[in-house]
Backbone as a printed PyTorch tensor [residue, N CA C, xyz], in Angstrom:
tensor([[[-10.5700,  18.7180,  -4.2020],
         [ -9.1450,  18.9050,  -4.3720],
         [ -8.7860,  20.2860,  -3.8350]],

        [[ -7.3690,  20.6810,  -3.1140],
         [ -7.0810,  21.8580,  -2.3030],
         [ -6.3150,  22.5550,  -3.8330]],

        [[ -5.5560,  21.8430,  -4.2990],
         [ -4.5230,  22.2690,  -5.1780],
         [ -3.6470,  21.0750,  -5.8460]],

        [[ -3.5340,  21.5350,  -7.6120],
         [ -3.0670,  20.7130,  -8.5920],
         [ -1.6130,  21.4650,  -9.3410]],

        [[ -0.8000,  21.3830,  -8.9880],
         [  0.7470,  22.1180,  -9.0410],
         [  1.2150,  21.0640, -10.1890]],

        [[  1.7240,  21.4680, -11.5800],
         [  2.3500,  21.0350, -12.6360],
         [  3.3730,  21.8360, -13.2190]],

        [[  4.4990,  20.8320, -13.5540],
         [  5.8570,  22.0350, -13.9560],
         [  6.2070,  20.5970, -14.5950]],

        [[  7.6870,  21.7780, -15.3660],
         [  8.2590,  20.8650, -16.2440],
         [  9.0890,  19.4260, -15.3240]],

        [[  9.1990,  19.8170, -14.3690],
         [ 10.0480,  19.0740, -12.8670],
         [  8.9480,  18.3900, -12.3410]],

        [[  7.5580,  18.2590, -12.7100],
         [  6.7110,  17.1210, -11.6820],
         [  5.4160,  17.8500, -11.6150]],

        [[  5.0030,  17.1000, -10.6830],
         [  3.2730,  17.8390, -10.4730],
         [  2.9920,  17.4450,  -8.9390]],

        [[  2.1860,  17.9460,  -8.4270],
         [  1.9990,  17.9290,  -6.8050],
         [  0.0290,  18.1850,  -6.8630]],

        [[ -0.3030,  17.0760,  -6.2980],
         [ -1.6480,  16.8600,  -5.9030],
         [ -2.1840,  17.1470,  -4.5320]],

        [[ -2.2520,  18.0290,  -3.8310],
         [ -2.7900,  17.7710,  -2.3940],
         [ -4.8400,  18.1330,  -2.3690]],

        [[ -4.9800,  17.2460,  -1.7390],
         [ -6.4420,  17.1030,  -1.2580],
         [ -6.6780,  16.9890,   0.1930]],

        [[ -7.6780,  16.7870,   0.6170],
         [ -8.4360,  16.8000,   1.8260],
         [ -9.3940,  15.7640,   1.9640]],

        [[ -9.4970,  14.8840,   2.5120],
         [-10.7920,  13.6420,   2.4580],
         [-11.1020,  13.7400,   3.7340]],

        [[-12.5940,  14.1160,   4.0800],
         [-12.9910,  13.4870,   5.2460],
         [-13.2910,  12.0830,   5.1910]],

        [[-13.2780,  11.4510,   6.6820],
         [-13.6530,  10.1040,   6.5010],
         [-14.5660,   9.7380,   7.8730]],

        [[-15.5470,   8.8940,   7.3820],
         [-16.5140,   8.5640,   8.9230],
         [-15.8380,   7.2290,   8.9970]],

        [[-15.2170,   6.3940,   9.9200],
         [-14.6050,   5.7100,  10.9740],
         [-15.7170,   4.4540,  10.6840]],

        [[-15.1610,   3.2600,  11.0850],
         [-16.6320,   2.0980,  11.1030],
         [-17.0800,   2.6720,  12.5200]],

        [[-16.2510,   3.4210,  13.4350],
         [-17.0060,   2.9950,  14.9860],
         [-17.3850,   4.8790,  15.2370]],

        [[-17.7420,   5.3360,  13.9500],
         [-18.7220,   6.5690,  14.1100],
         [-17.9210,   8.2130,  14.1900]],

        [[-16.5580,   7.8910,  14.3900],
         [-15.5770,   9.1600,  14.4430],
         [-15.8900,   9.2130,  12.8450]],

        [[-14.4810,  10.6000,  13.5030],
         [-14.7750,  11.5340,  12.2970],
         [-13.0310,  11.7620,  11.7290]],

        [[-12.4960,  11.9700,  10.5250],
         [-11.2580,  11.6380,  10.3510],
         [-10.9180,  12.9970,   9.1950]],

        [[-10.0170,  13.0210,   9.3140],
         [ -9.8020,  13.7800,   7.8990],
         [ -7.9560,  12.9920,   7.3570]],

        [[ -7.8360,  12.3480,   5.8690],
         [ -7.4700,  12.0990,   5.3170],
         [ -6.5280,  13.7510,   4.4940]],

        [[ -5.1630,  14.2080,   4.7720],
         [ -4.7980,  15.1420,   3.9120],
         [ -3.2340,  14.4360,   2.9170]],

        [[ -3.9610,  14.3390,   2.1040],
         [ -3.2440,  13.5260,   1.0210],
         [ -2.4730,  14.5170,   0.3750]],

        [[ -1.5500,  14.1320,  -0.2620],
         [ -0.4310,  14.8340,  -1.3720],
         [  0.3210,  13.8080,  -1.9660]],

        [[ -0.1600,  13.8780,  -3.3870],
         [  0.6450,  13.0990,  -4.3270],
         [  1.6740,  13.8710,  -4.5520]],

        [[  3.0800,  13.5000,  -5.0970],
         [  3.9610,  14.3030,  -5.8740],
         [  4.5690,  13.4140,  -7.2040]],

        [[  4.7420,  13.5410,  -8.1100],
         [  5.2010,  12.9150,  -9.2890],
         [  6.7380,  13.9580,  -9.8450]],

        [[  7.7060,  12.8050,  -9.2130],
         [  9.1510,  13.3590,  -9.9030],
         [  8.8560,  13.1480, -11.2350]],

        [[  9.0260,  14.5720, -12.1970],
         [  8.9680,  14.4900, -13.6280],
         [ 10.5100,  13.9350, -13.7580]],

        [[ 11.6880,  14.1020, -13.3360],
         [ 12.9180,  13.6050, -13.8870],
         [ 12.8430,  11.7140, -13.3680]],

        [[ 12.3470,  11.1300, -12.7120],
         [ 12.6010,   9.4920, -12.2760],
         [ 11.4850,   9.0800, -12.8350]],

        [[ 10.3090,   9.5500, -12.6090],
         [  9.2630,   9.1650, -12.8030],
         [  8.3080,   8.8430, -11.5500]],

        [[  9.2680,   8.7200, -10.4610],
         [  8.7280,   7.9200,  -9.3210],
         [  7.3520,   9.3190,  -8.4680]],

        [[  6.4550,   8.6390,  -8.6340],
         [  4.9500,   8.6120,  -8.1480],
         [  4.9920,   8.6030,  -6.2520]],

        [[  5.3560,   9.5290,  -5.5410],
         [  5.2530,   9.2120,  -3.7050],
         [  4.0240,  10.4150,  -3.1480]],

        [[  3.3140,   8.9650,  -2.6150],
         [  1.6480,   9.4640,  -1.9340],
         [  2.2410,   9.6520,  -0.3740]],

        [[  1.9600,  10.6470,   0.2380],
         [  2.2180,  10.6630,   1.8140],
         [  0.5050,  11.1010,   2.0230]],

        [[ -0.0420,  10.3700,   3.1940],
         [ -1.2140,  10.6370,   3.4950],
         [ -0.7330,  11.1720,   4.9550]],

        [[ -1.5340,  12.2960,   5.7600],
         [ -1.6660,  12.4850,   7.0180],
         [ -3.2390,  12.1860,   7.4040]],

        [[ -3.5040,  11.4250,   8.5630],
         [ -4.2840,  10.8460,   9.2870],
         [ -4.6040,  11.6940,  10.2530]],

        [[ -5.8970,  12.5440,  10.0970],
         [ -5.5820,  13.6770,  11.5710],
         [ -7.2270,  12.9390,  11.9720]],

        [[ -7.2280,  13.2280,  13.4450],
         [ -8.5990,  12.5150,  14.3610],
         [ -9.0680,  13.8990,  14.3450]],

        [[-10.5480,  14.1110,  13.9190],
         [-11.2890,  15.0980,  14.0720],
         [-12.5300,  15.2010,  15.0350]],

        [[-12.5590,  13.8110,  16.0340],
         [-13.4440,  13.7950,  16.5880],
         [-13.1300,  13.9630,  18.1790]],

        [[-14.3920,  14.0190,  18.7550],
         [-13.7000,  14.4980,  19.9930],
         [-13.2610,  12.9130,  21.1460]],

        [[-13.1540,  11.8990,  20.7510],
         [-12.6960,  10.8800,  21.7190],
         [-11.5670,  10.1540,  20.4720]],

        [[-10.6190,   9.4270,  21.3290],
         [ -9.2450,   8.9010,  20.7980],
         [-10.0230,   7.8270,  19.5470]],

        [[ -9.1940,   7.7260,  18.5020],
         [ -9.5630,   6.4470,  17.5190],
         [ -8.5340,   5.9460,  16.9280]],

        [[ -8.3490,   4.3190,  16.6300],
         [ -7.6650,   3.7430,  16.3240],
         [ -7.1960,   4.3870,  14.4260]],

        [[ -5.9550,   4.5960,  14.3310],
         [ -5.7950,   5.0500,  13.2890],
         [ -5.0770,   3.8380,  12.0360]],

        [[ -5.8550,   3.2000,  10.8580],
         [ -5.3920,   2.1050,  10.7840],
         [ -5.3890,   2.5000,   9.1300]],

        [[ -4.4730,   2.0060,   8.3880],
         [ -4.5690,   2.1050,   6.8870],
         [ -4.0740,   0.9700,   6.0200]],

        [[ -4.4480,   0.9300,   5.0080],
         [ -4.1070,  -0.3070,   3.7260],
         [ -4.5230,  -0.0370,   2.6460]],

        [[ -3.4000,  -0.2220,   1.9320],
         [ -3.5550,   0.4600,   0.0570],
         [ -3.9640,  -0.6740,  -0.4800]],

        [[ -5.0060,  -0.4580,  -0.9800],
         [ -4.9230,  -1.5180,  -2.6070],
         [ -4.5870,  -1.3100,  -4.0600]],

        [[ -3.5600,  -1.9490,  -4.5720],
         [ -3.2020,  -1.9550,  -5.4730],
         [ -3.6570,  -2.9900,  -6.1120]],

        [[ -4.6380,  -3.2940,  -6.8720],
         [ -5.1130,  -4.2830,  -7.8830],
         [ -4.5390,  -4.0370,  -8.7180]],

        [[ -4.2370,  -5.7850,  -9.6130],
         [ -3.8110,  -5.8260, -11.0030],
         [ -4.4830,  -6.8400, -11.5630]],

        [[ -5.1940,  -6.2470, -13.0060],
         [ -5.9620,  -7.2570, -13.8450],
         [ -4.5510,  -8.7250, -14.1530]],

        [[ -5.1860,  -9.4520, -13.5860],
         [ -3.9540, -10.5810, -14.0390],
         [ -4.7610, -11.6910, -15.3260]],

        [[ -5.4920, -11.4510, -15.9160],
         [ -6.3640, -12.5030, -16.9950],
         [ -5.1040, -12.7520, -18.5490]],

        [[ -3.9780, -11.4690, -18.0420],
         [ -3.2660, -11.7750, -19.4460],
         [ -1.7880, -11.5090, -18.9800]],

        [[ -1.4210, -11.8370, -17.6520],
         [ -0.0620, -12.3320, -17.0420],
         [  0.5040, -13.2690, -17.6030]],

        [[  1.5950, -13.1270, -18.0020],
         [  2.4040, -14.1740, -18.5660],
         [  2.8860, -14.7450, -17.8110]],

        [[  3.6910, -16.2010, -17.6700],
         [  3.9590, -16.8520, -16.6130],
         [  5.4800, -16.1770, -15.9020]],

        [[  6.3650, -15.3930, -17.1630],
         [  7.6420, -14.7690, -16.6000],
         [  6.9360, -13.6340, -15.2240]],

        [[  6.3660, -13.2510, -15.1470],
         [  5.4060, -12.5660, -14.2990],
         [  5.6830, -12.9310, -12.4250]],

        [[  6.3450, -12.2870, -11.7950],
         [  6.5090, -12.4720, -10.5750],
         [  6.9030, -11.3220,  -9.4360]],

        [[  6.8610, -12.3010,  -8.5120],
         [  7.1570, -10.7770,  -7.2050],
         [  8.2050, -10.9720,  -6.2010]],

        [[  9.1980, -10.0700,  -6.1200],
         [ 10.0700, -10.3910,  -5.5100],
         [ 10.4170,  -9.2840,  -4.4710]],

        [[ 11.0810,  -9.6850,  -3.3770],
         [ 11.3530,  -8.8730,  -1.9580],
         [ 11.7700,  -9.1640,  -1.2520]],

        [[ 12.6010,  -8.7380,  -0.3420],
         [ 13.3300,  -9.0740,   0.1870],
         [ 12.4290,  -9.2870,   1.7600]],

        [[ 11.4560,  -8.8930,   1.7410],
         [ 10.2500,  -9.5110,   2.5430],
         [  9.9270, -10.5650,   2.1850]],

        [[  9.4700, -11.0480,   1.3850],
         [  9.4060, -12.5330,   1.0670],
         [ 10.2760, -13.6950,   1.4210]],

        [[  9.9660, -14.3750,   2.3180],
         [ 10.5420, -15.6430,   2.9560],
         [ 11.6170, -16.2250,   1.6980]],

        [[ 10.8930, -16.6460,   0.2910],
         [ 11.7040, -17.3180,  -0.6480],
         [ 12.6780, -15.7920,  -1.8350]],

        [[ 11.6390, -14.6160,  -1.0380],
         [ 12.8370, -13.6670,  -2.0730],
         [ 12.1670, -13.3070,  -3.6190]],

        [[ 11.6350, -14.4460,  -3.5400],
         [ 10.7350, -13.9320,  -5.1120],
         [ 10.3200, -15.5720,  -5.3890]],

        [[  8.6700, -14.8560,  -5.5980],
         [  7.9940, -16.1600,  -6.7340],
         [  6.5450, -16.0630,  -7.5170]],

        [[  6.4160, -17.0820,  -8.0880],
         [  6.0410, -16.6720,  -8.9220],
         [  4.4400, -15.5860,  -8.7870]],

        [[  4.1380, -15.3040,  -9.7750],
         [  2.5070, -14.8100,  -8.9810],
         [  1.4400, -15.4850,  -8.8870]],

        [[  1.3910, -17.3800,  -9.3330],
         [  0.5360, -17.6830,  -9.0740],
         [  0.8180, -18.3900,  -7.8200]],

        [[  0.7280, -17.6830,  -6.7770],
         [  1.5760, -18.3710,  -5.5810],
         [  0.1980, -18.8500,  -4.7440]],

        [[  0.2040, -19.7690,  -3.8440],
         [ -1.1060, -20.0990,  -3.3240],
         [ -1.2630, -21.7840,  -3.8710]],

        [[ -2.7700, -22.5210,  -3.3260],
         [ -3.0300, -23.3560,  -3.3970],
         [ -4.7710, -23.0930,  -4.9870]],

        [[ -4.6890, -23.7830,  -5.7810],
         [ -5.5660, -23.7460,  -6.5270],
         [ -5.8380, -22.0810,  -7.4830]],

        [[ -7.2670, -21.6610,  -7.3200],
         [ -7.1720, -20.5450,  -7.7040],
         [ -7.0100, -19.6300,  -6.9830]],

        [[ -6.3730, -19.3260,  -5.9400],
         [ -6.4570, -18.6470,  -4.8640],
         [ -5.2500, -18.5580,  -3.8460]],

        [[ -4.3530, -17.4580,  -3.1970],
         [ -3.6280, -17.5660,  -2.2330],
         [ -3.6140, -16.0010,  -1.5030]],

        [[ -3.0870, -16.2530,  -0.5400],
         [ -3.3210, -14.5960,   0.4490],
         [ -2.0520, -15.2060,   1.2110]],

        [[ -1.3150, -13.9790,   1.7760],
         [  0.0540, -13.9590,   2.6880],
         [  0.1610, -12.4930,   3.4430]],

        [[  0.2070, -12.7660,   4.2870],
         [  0.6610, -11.1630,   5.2120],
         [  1.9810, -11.1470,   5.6630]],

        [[  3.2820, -10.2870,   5.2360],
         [  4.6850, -10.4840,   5.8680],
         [  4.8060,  -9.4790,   6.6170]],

        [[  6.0620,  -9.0120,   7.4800],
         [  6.5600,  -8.2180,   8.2010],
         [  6.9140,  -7.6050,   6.8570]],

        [[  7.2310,  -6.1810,   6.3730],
         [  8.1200,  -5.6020,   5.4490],
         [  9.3150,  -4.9950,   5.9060]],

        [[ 10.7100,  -5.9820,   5.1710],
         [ 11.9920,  -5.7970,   5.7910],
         [ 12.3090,  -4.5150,   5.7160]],

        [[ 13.0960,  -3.6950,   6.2170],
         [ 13.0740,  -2.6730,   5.7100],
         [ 14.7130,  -2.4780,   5.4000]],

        [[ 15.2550,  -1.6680,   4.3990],
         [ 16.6690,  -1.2070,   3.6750],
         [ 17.1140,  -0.4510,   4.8970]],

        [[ 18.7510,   0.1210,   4.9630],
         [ 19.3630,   1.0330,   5.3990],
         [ 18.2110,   2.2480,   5.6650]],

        [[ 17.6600,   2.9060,   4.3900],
         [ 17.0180,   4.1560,   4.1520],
         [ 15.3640,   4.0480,   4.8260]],

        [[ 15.0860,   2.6160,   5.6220],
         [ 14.1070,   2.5380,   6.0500],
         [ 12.8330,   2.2330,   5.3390]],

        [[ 12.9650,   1.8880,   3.9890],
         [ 11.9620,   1.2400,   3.0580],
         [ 12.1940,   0.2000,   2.6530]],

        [[ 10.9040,  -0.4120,   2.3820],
         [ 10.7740,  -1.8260,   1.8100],
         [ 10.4280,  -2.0570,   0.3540]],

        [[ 10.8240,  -2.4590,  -0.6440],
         [ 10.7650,  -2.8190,  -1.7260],
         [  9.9940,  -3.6610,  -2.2700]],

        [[  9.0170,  -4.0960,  -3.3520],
         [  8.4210,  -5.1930,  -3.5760],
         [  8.8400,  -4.7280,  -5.4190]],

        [[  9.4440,  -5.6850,  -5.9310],
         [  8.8170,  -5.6640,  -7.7870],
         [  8.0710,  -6.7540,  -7.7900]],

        [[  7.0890,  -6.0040,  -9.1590],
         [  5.8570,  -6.8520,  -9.7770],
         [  6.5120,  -6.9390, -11.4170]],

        [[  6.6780,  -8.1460, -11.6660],
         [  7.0900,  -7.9850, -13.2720],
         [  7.8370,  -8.9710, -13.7570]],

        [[  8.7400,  -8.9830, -14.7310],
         [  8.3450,  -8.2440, -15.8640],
         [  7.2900,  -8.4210, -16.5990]],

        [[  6.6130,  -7.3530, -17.1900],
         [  5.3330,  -7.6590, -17.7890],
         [  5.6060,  -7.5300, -19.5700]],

        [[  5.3990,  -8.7150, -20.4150],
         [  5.9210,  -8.5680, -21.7220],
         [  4.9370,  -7.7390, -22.3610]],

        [[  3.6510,  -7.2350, -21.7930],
         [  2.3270,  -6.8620, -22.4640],
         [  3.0870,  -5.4320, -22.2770]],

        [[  3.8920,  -5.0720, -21.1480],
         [  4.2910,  -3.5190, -21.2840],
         [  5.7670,  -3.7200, -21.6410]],

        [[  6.3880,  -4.1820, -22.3340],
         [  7.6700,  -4.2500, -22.7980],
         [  8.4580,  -4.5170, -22.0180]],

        [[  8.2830,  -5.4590, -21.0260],
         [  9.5910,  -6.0670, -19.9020],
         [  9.4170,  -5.0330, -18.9260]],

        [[  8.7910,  -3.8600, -18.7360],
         [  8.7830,  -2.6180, -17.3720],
         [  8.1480,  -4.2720, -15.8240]],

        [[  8.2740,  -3.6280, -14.8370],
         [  7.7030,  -4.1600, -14.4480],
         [  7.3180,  -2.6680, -12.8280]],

        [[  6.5040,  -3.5620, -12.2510],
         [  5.7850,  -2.2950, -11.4740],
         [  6.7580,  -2.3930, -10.1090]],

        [[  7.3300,  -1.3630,  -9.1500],
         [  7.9010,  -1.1500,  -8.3170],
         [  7.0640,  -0.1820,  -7.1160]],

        [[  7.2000,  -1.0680,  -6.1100],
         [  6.6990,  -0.5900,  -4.7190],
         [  7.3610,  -0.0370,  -3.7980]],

        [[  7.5450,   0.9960,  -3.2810],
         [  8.0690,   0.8820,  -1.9710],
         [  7.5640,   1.4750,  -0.7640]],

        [[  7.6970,   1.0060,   0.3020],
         [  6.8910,   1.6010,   1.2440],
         [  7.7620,   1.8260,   2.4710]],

        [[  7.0130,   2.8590,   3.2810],
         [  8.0150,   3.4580,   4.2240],
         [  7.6610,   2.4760,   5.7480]],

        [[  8.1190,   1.7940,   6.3530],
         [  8.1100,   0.5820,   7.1450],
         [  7.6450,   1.3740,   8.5270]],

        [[  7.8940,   2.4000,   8.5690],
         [  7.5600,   3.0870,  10.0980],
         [  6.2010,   3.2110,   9.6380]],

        [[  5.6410,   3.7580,   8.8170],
         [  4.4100,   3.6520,   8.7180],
         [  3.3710,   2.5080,   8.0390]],

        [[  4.3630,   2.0730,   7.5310],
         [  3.2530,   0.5630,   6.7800],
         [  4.3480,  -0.5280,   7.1350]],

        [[  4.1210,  -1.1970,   7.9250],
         [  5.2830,  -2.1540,   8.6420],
         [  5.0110,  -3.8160,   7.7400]],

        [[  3.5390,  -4.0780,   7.3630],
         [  3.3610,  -4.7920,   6.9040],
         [  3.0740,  -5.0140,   5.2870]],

        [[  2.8860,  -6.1780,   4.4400],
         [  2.8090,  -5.9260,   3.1630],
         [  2.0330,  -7.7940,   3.1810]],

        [[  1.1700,  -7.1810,   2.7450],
         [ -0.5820,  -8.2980,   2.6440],
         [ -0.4840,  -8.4210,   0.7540]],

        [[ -0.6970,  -9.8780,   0.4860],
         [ -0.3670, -10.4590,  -0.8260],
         [ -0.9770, -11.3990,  -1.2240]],

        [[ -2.2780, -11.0920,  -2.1540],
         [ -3.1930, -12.3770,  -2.3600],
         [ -3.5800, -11.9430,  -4.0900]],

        [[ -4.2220, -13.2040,  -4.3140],
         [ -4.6800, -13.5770,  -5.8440],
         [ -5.9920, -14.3010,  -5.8540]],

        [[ -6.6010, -14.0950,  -6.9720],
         [ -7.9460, -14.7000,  -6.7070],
         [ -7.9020, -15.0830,  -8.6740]],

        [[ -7.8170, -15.9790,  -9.0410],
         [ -8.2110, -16.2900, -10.0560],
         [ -9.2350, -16.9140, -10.4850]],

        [[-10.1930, -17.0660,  -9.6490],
         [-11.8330, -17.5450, -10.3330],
         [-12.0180, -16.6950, -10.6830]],

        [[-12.2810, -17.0550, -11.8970],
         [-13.4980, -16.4300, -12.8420],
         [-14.5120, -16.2030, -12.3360]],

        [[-15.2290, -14.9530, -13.2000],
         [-14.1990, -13.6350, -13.6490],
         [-13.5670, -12.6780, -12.9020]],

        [[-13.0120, -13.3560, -11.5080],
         [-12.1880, -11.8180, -11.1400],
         [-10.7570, -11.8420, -11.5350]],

        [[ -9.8350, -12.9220, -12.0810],
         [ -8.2430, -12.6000, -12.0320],
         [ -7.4220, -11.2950, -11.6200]],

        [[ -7.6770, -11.2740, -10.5240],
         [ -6.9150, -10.2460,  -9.3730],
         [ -5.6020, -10.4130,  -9.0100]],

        [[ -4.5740,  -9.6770,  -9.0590],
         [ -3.5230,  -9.8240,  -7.9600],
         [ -3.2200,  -8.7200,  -7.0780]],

        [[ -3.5170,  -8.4420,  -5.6170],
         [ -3.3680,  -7.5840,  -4.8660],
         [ -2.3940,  -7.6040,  -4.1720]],

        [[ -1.4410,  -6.0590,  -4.4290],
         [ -0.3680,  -6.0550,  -3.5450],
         [ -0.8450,  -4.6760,  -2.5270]],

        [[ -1.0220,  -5.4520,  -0.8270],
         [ -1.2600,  -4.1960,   0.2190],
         [ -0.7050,  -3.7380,   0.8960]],

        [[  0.0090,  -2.9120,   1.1750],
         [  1.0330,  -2.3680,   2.2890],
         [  0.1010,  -2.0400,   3.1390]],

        [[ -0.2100,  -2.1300,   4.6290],
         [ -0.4350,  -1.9490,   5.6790],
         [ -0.4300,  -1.7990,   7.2030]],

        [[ -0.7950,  -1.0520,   8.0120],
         [ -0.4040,  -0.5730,   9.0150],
         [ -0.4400,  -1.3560,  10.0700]],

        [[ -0.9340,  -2.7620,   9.4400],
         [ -1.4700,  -3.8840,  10.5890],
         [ -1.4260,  -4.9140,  10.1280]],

        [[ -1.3090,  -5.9970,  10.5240],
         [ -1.0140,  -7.3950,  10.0810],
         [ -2.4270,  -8.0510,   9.9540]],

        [[ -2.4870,  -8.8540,   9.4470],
         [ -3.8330,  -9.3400,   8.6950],
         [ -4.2290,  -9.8890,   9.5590]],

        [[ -5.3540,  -9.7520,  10.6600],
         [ -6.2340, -10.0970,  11.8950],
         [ -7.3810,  -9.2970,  11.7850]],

        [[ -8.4430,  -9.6390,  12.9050],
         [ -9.2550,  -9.1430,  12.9160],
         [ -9.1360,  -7.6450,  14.0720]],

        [[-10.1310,  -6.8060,  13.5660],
         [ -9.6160,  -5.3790,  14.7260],
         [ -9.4410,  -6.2280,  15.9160]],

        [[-10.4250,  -6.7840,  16.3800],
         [-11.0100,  -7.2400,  17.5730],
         [ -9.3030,  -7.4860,  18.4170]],

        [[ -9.0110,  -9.0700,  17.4600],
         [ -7.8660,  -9.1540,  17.9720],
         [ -6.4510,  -8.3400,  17.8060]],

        [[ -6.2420,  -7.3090,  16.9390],
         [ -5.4650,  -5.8910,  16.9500],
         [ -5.3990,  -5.0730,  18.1800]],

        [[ -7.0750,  -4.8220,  18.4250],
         [ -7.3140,  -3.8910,  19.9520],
         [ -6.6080,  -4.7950,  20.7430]],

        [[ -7.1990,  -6.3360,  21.4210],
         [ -6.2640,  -7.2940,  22.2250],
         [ -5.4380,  -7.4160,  22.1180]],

        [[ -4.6060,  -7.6430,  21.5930],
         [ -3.3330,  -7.2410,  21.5710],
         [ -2.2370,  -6.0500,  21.9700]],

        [[ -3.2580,  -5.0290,  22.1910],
         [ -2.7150,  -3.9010,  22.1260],
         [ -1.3170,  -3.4970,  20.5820]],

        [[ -2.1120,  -3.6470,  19.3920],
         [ -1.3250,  -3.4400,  18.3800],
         [ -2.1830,  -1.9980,  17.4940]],

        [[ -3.5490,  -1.5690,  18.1640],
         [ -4.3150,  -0.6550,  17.5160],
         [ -2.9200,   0.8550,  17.9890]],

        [[ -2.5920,   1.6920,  17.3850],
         [ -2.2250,   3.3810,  17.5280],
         [ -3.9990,   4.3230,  17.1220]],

        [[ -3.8880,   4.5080,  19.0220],
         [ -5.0200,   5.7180,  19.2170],
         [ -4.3050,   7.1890,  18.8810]],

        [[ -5.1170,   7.3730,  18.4640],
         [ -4.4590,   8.9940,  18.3580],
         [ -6.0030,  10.0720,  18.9380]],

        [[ -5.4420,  10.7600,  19.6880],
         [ -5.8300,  11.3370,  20.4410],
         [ -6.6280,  12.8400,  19.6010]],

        [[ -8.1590,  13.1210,  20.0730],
         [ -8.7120,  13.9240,  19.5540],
         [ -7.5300,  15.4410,  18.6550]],

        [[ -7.5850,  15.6620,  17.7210],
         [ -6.4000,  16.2290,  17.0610],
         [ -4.7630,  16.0360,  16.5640]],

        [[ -4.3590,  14.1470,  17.1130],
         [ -3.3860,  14.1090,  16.6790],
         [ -3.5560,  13.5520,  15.4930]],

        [[ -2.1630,  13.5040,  14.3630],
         [ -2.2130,  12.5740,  13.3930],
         [ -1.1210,  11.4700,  13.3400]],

        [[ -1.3890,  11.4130,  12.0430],
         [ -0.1150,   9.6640,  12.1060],
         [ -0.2830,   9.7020,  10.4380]],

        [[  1.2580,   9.6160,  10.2680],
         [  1.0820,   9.7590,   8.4060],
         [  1.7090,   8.2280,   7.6090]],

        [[  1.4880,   8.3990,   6.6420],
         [  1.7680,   6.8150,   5.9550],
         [  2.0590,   7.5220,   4.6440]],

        [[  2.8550,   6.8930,   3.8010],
         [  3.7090,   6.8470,   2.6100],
         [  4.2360,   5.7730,   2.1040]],

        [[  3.9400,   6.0130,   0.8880],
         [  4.5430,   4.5770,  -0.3680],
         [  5.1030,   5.8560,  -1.8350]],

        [[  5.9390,   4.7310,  -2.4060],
         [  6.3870,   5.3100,  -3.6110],
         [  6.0480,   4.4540,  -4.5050]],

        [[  5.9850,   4.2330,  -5.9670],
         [  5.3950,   3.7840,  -7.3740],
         [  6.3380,   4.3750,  -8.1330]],

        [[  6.9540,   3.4810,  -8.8530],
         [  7.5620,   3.8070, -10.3190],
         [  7.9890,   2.1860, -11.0880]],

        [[  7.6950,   2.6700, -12.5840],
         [  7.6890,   1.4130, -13.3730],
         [  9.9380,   1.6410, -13.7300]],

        [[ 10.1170,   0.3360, -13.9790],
         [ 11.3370,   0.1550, -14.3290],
         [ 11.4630,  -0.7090, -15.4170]]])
């Protein structure tokens, strides 16, 4: 950790992560949480800097897991990314479903997802938002075999393919020995 900043107005997290690449680069991850003490709202901005000396594809995806074994059925997700707008969370065929959308984005350039209401936390339910220039997509799956009851909500920088076909496509962003490329989401319960 670089530095842990707390006041009566919020708290500010910044760190440093190196990262080794699957294809052998070298990365550095400079993260900063900030937590509005007056909203509550939780916004991670990561910068992506290339530390190695040849160009690398710069690619990211959050996971947000949620134990779902004691979801109530009022329990759902709604967005204005979502084709139907909102449904329920056991969405999919059997125990199991996965979806990758475009994430629409608002006037202000973010995309919205609620998770909720959850009666186990008093009707709050969990709120996403993500900044669309940098996470354009939002990846949405469930796994309910036992024992994992998972529900994953991913904002990501790439649509659910394989690299292979990302590079073909020409949909990979190289960034060039020393540039970066930053990504941001916000979190707050309502």
């Amino acid at each position: 950790m670089k530095s842990l900043e707390v006041s009566d107005s919020g708290a500010e997290c910044v760190c440093h992560i190196p990262v080794k690449t699957a294809n052998g680069g070298d990365m550095l991850i400079a993260r900063v949480w900030m937590l509005d003490g007056g909203t509550g709202v939780l916004e991670l901005t990561d910068t992506v800097i290339n530390k190695s000396e040849m160009p690398l594809p710069a690619m990211m995806m959050y996971h947000i897991n949620f134990g779902a074994k004691h979801l109530d059925d009022g329990v759902q997700l709604t967005s204005e990314s979502l084709p139907e707008k909102a449904l329920p969370w056991r969405f999919g065929e059997g125990e199991h479903g996965i979806f990758c959308v475009p994430a629409i984005a608002g006037d202000d350039g973010w995309s919205g997802i609620r998770f909720g209401p959850f009666e186990a936390l008093g009707g709050l339910s969990f709120n996403l938002e993500i900044d669309t220039a940098t996470l354009p997509f939002l990846q949405i799956w469930r796994n309910q075999e036992a024992p994992a009851h998972i529900v994953g909500i991913e904002p990501a920088s790439h649509r659910w393919t394989s690299r292979r076909k990302l590079a073909e496509d020409g949909e990979l962003t190289l960034l060039a020995p020393g540039q970066s490329r930053q990504f941001r989401l916000r979190i707050h319960f309502s």
